[in-house]
C-alpha positions as CSV (number, residue, x, y, z in Angstrom):
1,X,111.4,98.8,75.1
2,X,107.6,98.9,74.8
3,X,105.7,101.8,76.2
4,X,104.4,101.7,80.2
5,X,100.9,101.7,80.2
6,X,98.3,102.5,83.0
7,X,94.5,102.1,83.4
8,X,93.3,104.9,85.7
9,X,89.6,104.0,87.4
10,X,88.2,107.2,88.2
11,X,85.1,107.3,90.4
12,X,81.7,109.2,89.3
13,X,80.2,109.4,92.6
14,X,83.1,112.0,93.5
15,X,86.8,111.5,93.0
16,X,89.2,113.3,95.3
17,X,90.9,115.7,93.0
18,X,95.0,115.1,94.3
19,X,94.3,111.4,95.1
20,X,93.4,111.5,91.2
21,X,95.7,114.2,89.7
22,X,98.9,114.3,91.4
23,X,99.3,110.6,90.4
24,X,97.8,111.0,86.6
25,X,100.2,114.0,85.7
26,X,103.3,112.4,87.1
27,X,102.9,109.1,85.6
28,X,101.9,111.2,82.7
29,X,105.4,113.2,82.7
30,X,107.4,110.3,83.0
31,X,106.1,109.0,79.2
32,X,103.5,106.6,81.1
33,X,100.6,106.2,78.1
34,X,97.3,106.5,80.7
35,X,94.0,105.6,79.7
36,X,91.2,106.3,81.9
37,X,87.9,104.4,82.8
38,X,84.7,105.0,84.9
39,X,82.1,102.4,85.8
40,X,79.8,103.3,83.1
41,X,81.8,105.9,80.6
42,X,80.4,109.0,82.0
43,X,83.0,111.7,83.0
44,X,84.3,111.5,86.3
45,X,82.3,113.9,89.1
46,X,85.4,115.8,91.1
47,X,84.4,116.1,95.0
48,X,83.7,119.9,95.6
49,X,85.7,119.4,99.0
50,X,88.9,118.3,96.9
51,X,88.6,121.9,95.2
52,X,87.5,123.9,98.0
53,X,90.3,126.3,98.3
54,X,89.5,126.8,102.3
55,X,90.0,123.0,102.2
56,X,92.6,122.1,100.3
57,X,94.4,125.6,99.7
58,X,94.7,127.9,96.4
59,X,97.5,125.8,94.9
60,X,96.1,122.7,95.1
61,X,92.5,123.4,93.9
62,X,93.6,125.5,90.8
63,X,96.1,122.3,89.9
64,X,93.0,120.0,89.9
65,X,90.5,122.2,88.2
66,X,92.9,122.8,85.6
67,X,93.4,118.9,84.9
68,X,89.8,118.4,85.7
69,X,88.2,120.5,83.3
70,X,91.3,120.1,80.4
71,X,92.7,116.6,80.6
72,X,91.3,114.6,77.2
73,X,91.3,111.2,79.5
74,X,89.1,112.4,82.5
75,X,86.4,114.2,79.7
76,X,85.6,111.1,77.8
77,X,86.9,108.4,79.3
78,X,86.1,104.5,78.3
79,X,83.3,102.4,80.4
80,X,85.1,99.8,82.6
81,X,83.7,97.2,81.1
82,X,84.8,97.8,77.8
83,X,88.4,97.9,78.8
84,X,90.9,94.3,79.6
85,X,92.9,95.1,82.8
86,X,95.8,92.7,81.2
87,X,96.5,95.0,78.5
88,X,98.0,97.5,81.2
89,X,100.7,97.7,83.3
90,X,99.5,99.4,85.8
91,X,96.0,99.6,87.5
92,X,95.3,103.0,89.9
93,X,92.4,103.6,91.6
94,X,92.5,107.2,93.1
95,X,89.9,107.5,96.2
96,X,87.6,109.8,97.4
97,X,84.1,109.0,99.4
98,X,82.7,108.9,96.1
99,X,84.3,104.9,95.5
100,X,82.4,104.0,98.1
101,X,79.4,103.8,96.2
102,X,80.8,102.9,92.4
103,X,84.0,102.2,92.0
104,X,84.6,99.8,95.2
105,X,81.4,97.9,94.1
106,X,81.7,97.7,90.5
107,X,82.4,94.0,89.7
108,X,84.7,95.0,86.4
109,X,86.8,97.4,88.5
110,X,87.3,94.0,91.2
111,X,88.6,92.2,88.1
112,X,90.4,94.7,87.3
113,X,92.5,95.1,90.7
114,X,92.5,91.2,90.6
115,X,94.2,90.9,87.6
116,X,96.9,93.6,88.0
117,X,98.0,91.9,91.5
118,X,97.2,88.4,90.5
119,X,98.8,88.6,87.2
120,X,101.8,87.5,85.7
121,X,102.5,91.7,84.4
122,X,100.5,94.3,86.5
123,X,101.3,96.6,89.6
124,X,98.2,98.3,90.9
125,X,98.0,101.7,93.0
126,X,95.0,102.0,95.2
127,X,94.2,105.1,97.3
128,X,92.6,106.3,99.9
129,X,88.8,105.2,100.1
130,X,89.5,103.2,97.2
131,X,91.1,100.9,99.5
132,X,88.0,100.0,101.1
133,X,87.8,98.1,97.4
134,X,90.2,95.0,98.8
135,X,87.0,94.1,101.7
136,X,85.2,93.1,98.4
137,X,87.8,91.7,96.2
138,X,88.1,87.4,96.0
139,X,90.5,85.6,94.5
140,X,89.0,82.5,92.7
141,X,89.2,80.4,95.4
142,X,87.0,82.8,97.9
143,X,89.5,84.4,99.8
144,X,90.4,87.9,99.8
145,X,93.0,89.5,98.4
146,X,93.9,91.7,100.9
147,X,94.2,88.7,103.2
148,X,97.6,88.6,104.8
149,X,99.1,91.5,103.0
150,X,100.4,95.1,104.8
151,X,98.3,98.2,103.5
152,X,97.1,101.4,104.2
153,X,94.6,103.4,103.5
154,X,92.0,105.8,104.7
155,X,91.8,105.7,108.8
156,X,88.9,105.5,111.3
157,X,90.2,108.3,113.0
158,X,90.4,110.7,109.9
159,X,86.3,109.2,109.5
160,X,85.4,110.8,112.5
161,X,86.5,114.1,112.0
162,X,84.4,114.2,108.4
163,X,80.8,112.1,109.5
164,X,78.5,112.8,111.9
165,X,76.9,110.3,115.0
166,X,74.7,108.8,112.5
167,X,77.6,108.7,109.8
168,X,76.5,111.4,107.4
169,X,78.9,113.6,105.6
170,X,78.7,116.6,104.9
171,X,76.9,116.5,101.8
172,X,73.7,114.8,103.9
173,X,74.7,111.2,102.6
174,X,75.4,108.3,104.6
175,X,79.0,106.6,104.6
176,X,78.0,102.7,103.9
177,X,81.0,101.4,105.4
178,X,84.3,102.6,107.5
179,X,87.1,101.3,105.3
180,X,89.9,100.6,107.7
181,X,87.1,98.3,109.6
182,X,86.1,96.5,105.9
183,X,89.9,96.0,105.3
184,X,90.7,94.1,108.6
185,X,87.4,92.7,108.4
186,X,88.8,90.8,105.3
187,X,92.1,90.0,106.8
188,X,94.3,93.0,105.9
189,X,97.1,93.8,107.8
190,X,96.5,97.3,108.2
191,X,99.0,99.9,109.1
192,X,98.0,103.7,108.7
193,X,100.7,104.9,109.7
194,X,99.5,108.3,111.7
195,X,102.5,109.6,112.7
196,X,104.2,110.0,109.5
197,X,103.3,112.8,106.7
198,X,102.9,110.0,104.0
199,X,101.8,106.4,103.9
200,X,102.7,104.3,101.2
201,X,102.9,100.7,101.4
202,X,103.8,98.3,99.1
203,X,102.8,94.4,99.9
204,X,103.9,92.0,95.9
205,X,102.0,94.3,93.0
206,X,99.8,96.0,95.6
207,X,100.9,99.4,96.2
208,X,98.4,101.3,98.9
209,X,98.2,104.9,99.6
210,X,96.7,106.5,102.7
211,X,95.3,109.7,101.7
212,X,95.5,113.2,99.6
213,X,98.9,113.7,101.3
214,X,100.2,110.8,99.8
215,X,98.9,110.6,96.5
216,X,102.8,112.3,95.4
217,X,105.2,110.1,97.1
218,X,101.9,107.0,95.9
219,X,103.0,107.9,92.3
220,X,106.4,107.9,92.9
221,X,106.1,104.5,94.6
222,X,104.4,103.4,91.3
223,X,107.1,104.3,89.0
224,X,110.0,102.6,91.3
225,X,107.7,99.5,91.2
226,X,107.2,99.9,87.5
227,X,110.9,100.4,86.7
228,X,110.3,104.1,85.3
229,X,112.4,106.5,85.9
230,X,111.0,110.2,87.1
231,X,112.9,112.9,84.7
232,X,114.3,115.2,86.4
């Protein structure tokens, strides 16, 4: 039986370090070969939120600074571009505001998704903000791929605690878009799922996570839908 391969698309406008990691070293552990991409090559800028220890606890930010500054893939990773989305198994996107600005517009990355849920082979994984990439993704025909299908992803309601009236984060820039509102916009059937600890949804090869708290059961999902098993 062949290897399971997975092409992770890592933002360099800031990734959100679980969304990114949690996924990465589980698929990693479970013999998945993972080659990582950015829109232009360049290492991958971590969001300083996603490693603030009053944000995201002590645990969680040493995990991702660890991978972060030490994983081989995320230090020199391969331009998007350069890379065929067909020769994968698996496409993930991890979120993080940061996708927003790159990864959700980045024409390669569109193929990319379009080919692991279109395709005759690939599963994707899509997280978070990164979501917000299926309110610019077409099929060939001009429709959207998210139109029709059940996901998830990052909510209006979790927005409005992070931006301001004018839509400005924290960091002074302005949100360009409210992803649950692009999603719906484009015909997703879109299911948050706010009263449960985790949202993963699964909708054909599409596999959508909500947030940071999902990103573990996300991967999990991923293996099931790529018939690996997690060692114990």
């Amino acid at each position: 039986m062949s290897e399971t391969t997975a092409l992770f698309i890592v933002s360099e406008a800031g990734y959100w370090g679980e969304e990114c990691v949690e996924p990465l070293t589980t698929l990693s552990d479970a013999g998945v070969d993972v080659t990582v991409a950015t829109p232009t090559g360049e290492k991958p800028v971590v969001d300083e939120r996603s490693v603030d220890p009053d944000e995201v606890g002590e645990e969680t930010s040493e995990k991702v600074l660890e991978v972060h500054e030490n994983d081989e893939r995320l230090a020199d990773p391969e331009p998007v571009a350069a890379v065929d989305a067909t020769d994968y198994d698996a496409v993930v996107l991890p979120g993080g505001h940061g996708t927003e600005w790159d990864v959700n517009q980045d024409r390669h990355v569109r193929q990319a998704l379009l080919s692991a849920v279109g395709g005759d082979r690939g599963k994707a994984l899509v997280v978070c903000h990164a979501v917000g990439i299926l309110a610019f993704t077409r099929e060939a025909d001009g429709s959207f791929l998210v139109e029709d299908r059940e996901v998830t992803g990052f909510p209006n309601e979790w927005e409005e605690g992070i931006v301001d009236e004018n839509d400005l984060m924290p960091d002074g820039r302005k949100l360009p878009y409210w992803v649950e509102d692009e999603v719906k916009a484009a015909g997703g059937v879109w299911d948050a799922e706010l009263d449960q600890d985790a949202s993963v949804t699964v909708d054909g090869d599409l596999v959508t996570a909500r947030g940071p708290g999902s990103s573990a059961a996300a991967a999990e999902t991923l293996l099931e839908e790529l018939g690996v098993e997690l060692e114990a």
